[in-house]
C-alpha angles and dihedrals in degrees: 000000000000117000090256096052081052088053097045089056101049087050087059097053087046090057094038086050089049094049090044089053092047086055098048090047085055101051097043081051092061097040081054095047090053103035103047089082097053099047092109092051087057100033080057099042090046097050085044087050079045096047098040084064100052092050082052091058096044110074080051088054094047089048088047093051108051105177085057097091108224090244129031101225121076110266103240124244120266109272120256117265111233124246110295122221123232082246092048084048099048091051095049094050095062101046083053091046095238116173102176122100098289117233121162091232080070099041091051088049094047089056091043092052092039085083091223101311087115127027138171113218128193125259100275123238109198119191097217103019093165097066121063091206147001128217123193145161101220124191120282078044108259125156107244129184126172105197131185101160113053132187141088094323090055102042093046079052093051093054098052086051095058098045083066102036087049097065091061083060090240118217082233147314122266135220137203132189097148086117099032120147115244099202102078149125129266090218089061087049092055087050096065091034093068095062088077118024124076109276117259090025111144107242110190137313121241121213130193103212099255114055111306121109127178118188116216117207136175110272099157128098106248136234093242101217088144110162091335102063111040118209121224121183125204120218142171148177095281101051106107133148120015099004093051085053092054097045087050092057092041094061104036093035108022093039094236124162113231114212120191144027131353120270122253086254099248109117117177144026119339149165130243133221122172118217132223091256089058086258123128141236116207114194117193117235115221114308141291115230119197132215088248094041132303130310122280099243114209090021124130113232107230117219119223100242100032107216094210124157135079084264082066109092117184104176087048095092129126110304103200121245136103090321115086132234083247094063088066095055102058114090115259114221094031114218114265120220121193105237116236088255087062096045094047086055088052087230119178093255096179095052087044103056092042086050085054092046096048094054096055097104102157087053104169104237114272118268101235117265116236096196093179084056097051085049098046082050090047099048086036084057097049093049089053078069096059116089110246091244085067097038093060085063097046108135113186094202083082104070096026099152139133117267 
């Protein structure tokens, strides 16, 4: 090869490098063009990617580390038993098996000192005892379900539910164990709870005592509300066995906020004898044993925002009836406001309006007041503010307090 023809070819693959870089600068211009606007979409998906694997490493993390307590705020004590009566007394002692001289002073301390493995539960009084859920789209709008009877039937009508509430693009979704039935079983649990954990997770393991063990996963398809549709959970003192289970997995493995009272302290499955006085027994039946360690027996689960005060009333919740869910959300008394001709003539607004308050004589009666519920719309609401990069990262042990 001659030195021209050298040169010639040099020439050509200096041509060849300069057309290839003209292309390439063409075609970065146009992914440019195209992807400039979409940047947010992708910096949010990314940080959500981003945050999805560090909650994943974090109950590792709670189980490595065993001084770290799995929540910051102080688990409260198991709630007093009330008085017991010589009959109660006499009933309970024999399902113990117990020999001694029976008093009720021993039988109360036998139950304290069970750790939750037996409870006596006061008689229930359900607000709407004939449905075994409600299912509602309140405003706002927010999804909102209200379940006592979980398992497979709930948890197919919860999904069709969501397929039509999603498309309004919701604040949240609502729920609500307040009346939950505790005599249930850990395979409808599971059901429900697999709405909103990761499918194939493994849930809990339940032991006998002796030497069975059955391991309960996720099999279910879930929701999917991921960060943009926040989950709050409403609880209350009277909320044991299966339903405690599932607002305890809710809020370590499905990221829901629980919002009222502390549970009665019996998580798992139990059975159920009603006394002579229309109270309840509630034996536990075998053990429930967690990913990070087995369940504290006899413990109280706290909720997140702790609904505490007179002005707090559990058992005021919708009734069923002609009136709707969405009538006890709304605030009673509304809050009055002077309007700006009132304010320019300098009028007494405050004597005015008692004077108007006092004369309604023929008042209708007032629609009941879930407080639980008003606080669940207006969290739901303040989250809606948060960009949904941050939201991804919302951890409610943060601002756990008492409202």
């Amino acid at each position: 090869m001659g030195v021209e023809d050298f040169l010639q070819k040099g020439k050509v693959e200096l041509q060849m490098n300069f057309l290839r870089g003209l292309v390439l600068l063409g075609l970065g211009l146009g992914l440019g063009v195209l992807l400039t606007p979409r940047i947010p979409q992708i910096q949010s998906r990314i940080s959500e990617v981003v945050e999805r694997v560090r909650s994943k490493a974090r109950p590792k993390a709670r189980t490595e580390t065993a001084t770290t307590p799995v929540r910051p705020a102080a688990v409260p004590a198991p709630q007093p038993i009330g008085a017991l009566k010589a009959a109660e007394a006499g009933e309970i002692a024999r399902y113990l098996g117990s020999v001694e001289e029976v008093t009720p002073a021993k039988i109360s301390k036998a139950l304290e000192l069970s750790a939750g493995r037996w409870a006596l539960g006061e008689a229930r009084k359900a607000a709407s005892p004939e449905r075994p859920w409600v299912a509602e789209l309140l405003p706002g709008p927010v999804a909102y379900w209200r379940v006592r009877s979980l398992g497979v039937a709930v948890a197919e009508a919860m999904g069709r539910d969501w397929l039509v509430w999603k498309q309004k693009n919701p604040l949240g979704a609502v729920l609500d164990l307040r009346e939950c039935l505790p005599s249930q079983s850990l395979e409808a649990a599971t059901e429900v709870a697999g709405l909103f954990v990761s499918p194939g997770e493994v849930l809990f393991t339940w032991r006998d005592g002796v030497s069975k063990e059955k391991v309960f996963r996720s099999d279910r398809q879930p929701l999917g509300l991921g960060a943009g549709y926040p989950l709050i959970v409403l609880v209350g003192p009277e909320l044991r066995g299966a339903g405690e289970l599932l607002a305890y997995l809710l809020q370590e493995r499905g990221g829901a906020i629980l919002i009222g009272q502390s549970t009665a302290g019996q998580m798992g499955w139990l059975a159920e004898t009603r006394l002579s006085t229309g109270r309840s027994l509630f034996k536990m039946q075998g053990e429930i044993l967690l990913p990070g360690g087995q369940a504290a027996a006899g413990r109280p689960l706290p909720p997140d925002l702790n609904l505490v005060g007179s002005t707090v009333v559990d058992t005021e919740i919708w009734p069923g009836g002609e009136a709707t869910i969405a009538s006890t959300v709304a605030e009673v008394p509304a809050i009055k406001r002077a309007n700006e001709a009132s304010l320019i003539q300098d009028e007494d607004v405050e004597m005015e309006e008692i004077r108007t308050v006092g004369g309604k004589k023929d008042e209708p009666k007032r629609t009941p007041q879930d407080r639980g519920l008003q606080r669940a719309g207006d969290l739901l609401r303040g989250l809606r503010k948060i960009p949904p990069a941050r939201r991804a990262a919302f951890d409610p042990c943060l601002f756990r307090g008492h409202i």
